[in-house]
BALOBA-1460 file (C-alpha; in Angstrom, 3 decimals):
// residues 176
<rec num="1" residu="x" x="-17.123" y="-3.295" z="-27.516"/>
<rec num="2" residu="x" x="-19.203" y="-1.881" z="-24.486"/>
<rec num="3" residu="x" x="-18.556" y="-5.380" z="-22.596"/>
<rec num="4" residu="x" x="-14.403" y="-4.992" z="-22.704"/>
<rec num="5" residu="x" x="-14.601" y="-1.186" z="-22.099"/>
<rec num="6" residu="x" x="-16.354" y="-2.216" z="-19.077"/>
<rec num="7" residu="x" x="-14.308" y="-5.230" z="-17.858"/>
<rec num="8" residu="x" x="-11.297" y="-3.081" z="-18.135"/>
<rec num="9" residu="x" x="-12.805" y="-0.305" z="-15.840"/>
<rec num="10" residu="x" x="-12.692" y="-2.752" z="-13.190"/>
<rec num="11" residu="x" x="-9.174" y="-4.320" z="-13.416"/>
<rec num="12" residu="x" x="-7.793" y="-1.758" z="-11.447"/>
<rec num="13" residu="x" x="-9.856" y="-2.563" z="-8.450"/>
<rec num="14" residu="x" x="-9.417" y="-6.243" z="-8.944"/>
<rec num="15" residu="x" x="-5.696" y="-5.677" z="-9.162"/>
<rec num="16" residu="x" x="-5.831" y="-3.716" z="-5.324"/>
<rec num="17" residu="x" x="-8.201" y="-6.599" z="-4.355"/>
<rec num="18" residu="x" x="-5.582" y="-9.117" z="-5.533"/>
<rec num="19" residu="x" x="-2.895" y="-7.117" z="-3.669"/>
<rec num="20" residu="x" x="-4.572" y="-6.908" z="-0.431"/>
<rec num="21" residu="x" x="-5.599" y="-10.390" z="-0.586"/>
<rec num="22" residu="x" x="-1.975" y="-11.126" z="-1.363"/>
<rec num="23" residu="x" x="-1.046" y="-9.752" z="1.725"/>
<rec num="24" residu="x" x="-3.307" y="-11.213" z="3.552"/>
<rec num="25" residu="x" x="-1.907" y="-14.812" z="2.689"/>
<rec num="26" residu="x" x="1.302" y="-13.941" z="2.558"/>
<rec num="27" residu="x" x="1.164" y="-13.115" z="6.409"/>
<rec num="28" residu="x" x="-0.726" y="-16.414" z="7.138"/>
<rec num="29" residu="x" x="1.663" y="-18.510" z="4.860"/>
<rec num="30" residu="x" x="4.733" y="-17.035" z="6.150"/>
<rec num="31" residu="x" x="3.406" y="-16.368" z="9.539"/>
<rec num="32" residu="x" x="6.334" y="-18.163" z="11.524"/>
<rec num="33" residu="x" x="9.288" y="-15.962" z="9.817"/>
<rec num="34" residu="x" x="7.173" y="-12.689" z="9.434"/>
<rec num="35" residu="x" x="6.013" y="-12.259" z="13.334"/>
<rec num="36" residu="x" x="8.601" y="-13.356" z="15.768"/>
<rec num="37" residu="x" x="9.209" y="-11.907" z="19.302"/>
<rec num="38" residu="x" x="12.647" y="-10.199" z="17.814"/>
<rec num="39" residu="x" x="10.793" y="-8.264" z="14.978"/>
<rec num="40" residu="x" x="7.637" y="-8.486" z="12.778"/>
<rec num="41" residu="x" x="7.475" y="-7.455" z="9.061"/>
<rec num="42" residu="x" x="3.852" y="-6.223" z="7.420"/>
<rec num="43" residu="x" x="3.477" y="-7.259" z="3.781"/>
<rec num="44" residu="x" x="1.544" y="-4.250" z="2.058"/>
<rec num="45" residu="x" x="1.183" y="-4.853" z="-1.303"/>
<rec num="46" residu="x" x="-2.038" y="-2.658" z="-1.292"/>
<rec num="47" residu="x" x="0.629" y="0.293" z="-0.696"/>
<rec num="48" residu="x" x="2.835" y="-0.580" z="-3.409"/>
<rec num="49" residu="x" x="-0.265" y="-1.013" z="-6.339"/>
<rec num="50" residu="x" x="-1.402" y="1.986" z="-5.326"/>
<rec num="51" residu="x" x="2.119" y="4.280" z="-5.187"/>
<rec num="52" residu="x" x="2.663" y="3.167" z="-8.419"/>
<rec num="53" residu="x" x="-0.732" y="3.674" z="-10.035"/>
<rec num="54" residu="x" x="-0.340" y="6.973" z="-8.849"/>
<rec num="55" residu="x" x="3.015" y="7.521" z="-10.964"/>
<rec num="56" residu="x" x="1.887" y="5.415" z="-13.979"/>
<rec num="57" residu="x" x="-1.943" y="6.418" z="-14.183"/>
<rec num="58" residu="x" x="-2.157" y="9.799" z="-13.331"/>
<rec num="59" residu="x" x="-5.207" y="10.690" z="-15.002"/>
<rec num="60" residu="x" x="-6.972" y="7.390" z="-12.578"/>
<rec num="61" residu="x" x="-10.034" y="10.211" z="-11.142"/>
<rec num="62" residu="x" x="-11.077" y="7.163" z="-9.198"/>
<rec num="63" residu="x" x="-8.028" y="6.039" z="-7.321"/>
<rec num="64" residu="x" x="-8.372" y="8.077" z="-4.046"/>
<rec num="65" residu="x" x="-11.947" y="6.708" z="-3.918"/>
<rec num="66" residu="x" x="-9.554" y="3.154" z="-4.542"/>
<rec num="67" residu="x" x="-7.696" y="3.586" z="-1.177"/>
<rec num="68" residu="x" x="-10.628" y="4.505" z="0.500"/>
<rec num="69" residu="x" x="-12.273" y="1.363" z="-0.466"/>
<rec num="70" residu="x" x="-8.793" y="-0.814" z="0.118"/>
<rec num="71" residu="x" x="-8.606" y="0.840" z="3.684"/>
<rec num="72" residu="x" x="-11.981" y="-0.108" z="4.797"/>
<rec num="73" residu="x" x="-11.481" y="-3.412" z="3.988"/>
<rec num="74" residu="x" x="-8.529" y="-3.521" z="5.465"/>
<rec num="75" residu="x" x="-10.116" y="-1.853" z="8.879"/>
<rec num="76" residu="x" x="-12.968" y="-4.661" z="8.669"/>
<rec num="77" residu="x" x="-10.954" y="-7.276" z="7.452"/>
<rec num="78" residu="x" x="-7.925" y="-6.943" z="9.805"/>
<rec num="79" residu="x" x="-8.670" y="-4.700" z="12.355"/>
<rec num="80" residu="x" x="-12.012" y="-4.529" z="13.439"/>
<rec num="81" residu="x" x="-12.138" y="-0.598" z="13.813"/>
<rec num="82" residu="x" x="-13.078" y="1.654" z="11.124"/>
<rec num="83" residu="x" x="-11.025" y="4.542" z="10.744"/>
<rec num="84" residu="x" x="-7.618" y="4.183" z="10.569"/>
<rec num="85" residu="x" x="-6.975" y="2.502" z="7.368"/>
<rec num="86" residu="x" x="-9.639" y="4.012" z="6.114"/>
<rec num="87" residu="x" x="-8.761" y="7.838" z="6.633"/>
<rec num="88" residu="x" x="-5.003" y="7.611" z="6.685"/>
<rec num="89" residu="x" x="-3.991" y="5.088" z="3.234"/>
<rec num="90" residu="x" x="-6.483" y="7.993" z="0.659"/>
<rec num="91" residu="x" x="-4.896" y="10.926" z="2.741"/>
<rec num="92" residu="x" x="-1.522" y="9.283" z="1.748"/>
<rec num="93" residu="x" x="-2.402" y="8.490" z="-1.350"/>
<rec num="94" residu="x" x="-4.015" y="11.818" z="-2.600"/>
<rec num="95" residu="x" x="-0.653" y="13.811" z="-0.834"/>
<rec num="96" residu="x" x="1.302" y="11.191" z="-3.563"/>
<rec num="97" residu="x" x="-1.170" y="12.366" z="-6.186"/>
<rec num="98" residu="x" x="-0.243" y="16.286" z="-5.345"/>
<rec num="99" residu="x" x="3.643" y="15.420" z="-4.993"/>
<rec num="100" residu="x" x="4.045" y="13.778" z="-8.153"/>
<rec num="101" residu="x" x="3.835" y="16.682" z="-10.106"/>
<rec num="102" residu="x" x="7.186" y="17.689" z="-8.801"/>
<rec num="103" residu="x" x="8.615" y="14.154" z="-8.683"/>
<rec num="104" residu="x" x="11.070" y="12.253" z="-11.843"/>
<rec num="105" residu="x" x="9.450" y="9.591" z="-12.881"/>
<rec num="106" residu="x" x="11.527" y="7.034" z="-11.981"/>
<rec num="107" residu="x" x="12.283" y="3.977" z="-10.053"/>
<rec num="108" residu="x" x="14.562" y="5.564" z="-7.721"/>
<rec num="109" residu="x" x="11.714" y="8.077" z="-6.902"/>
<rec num="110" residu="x" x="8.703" y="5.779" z="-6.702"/>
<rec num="111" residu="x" x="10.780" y="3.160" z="-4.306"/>
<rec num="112" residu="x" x="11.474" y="6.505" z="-2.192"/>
<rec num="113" residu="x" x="8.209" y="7.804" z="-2.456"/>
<rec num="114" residu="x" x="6.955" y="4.013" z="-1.224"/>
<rec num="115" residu="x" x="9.024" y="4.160" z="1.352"/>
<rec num="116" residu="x" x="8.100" y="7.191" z="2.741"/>
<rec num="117" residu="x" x="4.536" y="6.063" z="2.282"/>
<rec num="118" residu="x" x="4.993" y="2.723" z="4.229"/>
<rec num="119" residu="x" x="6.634" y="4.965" z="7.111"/>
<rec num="120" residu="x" x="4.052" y="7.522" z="6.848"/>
<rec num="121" residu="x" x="1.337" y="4.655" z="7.000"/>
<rec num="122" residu="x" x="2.739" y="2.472" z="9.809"/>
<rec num="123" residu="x" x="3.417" y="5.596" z="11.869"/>
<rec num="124" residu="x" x="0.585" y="6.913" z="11.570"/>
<rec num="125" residu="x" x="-1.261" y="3.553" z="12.836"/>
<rec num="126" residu="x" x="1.070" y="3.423" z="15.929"/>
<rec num="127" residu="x" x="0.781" y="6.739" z="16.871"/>
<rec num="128" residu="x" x="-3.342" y="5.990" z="16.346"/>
<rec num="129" residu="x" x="-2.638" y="2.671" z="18.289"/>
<rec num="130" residu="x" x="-0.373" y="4.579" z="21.439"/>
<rec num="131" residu="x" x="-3.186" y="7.153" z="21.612"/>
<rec num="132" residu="x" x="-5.734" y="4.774" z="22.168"/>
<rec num="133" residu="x" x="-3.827" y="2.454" z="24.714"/>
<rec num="134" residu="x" x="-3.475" y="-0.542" z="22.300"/>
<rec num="135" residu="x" x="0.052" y="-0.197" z="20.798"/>
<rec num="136" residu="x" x="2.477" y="-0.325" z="24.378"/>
<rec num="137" residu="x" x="5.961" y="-0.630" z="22.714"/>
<rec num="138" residu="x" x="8.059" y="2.420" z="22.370"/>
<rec num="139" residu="x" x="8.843" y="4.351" z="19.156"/>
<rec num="140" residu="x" x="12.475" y="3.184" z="19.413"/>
<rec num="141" residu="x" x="10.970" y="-0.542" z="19.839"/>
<rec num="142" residu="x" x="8.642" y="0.161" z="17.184"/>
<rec num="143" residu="x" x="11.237" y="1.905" z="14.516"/>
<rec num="144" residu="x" x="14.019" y="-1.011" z="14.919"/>
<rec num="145" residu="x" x="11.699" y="-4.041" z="15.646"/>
<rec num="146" residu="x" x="8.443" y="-3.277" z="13.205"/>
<rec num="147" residu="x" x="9.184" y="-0.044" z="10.859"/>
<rec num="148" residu="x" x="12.358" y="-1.236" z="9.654"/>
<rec num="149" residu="x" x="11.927" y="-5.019" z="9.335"/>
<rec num="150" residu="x" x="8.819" y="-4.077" z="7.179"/>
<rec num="151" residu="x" x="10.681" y="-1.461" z="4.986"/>
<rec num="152" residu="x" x="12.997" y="-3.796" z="4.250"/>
<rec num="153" residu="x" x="10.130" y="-6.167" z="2.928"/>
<rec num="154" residu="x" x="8.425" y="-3.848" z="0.727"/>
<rec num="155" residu="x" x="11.682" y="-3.199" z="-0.981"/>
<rec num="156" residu="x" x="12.319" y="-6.189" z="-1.484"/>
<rec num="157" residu="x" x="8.555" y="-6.696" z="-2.965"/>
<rec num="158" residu="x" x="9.165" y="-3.542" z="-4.739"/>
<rec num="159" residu="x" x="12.633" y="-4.545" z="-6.708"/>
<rec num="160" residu="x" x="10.635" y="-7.801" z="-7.450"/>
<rec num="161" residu="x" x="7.139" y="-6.356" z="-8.749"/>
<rec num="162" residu="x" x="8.066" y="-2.558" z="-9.825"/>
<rec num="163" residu="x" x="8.545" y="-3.334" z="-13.741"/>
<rec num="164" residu="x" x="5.919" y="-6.179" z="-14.085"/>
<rec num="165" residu="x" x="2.918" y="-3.881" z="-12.477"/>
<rec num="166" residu="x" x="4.347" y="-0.650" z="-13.998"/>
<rec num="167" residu="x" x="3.865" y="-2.838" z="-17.695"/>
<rec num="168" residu="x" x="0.857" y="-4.195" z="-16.222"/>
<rec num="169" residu="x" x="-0.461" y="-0.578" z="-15.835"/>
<rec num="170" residu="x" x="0.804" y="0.635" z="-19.142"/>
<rec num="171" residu="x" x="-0.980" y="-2.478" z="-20.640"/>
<rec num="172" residu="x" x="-4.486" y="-1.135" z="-19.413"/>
<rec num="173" residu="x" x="-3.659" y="2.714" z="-19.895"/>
<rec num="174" residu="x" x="-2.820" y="2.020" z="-23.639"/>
<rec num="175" residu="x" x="-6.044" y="-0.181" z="-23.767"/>
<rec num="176" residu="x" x="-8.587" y="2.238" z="-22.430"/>
């Protein structure tokens, strides 16, 4: 009994692993139609396992401590630089933790509520990026040729993967 009580405690953070990992190869395999002079789309699964985790499993404790993790990886494994990743995906993730309270839950409402994570998140990196010197487009470049091209994506990954990880949650919630 103690053996599956403890492999379930860790499916969570496998799941996030397996969604950041996902991204990662998604980007690599689809490299050629995901990062073209005209636009570039950013897979972030990570975003969308966490948003809904937040909705399905409120009573995860650990889950901010989740997105901290997932965002330092991402800042070594991507990036390079500690810091933004890691500060701004648990900030957005703990303000989805507070706002849920006075959110339906729904589909309607988590897609919106990922969406206005995604923006949130990729904002926040290229206002990071501009302040530093590294990012040189301008917001208008940036909205119309990276925010909205990866919107669209995670939309399209959340119509496709919203009801399998929601019963994927609900699968471990009713088995803890």
């Amino acid at each position: 009994m103690g053996v599956t009580r403890l492999q379930r405690r860790y499916l969570l953070p496998i799941y996030l692993l397996v969604a950041f990992y996902l991204d990662g190869a998604i980007s690599h395999l689809c490299e050629q139609w995901l990062y073209t002079p005209d636009h570039t789309l950013i897979s972030r699964l990570f975003m969308l396992v966490l948003v809904v985790t937040a909705f399905v499993l409120p009573e995860e404790r650990q889950l901010t401590w989740y997105a901290v993790g997932i965002g330092l990886l991402y800042d070594l494994y991507y990036t390079g630089m500690i810091g933004m990743y890691t500060f701004a995906v648990p900030l957005i993730i703990y303000t989805v933790r507070y706002l849920k309270q006075y959110l339906p839950d729904s589909a309607f409402f988590i897609g919106l509520i990922d969406v206005l994570c995604l923006t949130l998140l990729e904002s926040t990196i290229y206002i990071m990026n501009r302040l530093i010197g590294y990012a040189t487009v301008t917001p208008v470049e940036f909205i119309s040729n990276v925010l909205a091209p990866t919107i669209a994506l995670n939309l399209v990954y959340f119509v496709f993967l919203y009801l399998p990880l929601k019963y994927l949650l609900l699968k471990l919630k009713s088995e803890r």
